[in-house]
C-alpha positions, 0 to 999 in steps of 0.5 A, a space after each residue: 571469982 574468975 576461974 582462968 585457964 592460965 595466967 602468965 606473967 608479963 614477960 611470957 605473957 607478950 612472946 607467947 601471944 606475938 607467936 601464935 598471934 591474937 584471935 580476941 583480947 577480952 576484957 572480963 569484969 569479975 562482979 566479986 572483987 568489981 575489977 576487970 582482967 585482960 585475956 588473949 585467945 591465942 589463933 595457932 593453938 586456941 589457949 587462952 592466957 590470962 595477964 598475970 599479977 606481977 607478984 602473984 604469978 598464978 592470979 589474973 591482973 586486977 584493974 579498977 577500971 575498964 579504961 585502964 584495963 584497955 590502955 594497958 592492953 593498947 600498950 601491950 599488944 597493940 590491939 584496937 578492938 577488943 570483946 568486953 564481958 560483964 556479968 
């Protein structure tokens, strides 16, 4: 199970990132539950925000795919490049 750092909901999730602006979007694949999560390093501080779930709060979003996991994170912030982990 993915342990993240912290996890924010979509609307914290978007001001906290254009604030302090995007060092690297992951995408993370967790083996356990076979989903993928997005995460931004923040550059200004060095934090790294997990997106959350919209119900749960302090759990990292779940996707089935690794093409929705990019679309979404494309939709979001407008990011082109990003680093995939696999385990």
């Amino acid at each position: 199970m993915l342990t993240p750092k912290k996890c924010l909901r979509e609307e914290e999730f978007l001001p906290a990132v254009r604030v302090g602006g995007i060092k690297d979007c992951r995408i993370s694949f967790d083996p356990q539950d076979k989903t993928f999560n997005i995460s931004v390093e923040v550059r200004s501080t060095g934090e790294v925000f997990f997106l959350a779930t919209r119900r749960i709060p302090d759990s990292p979003r779940k996707f089935k795919s690794v093409d929705v996991a990019i679309n979404t994170a494309t939709k979001l912030l407008g990011v082109t490049k990003f680093t995939v982990l696999t385990h």
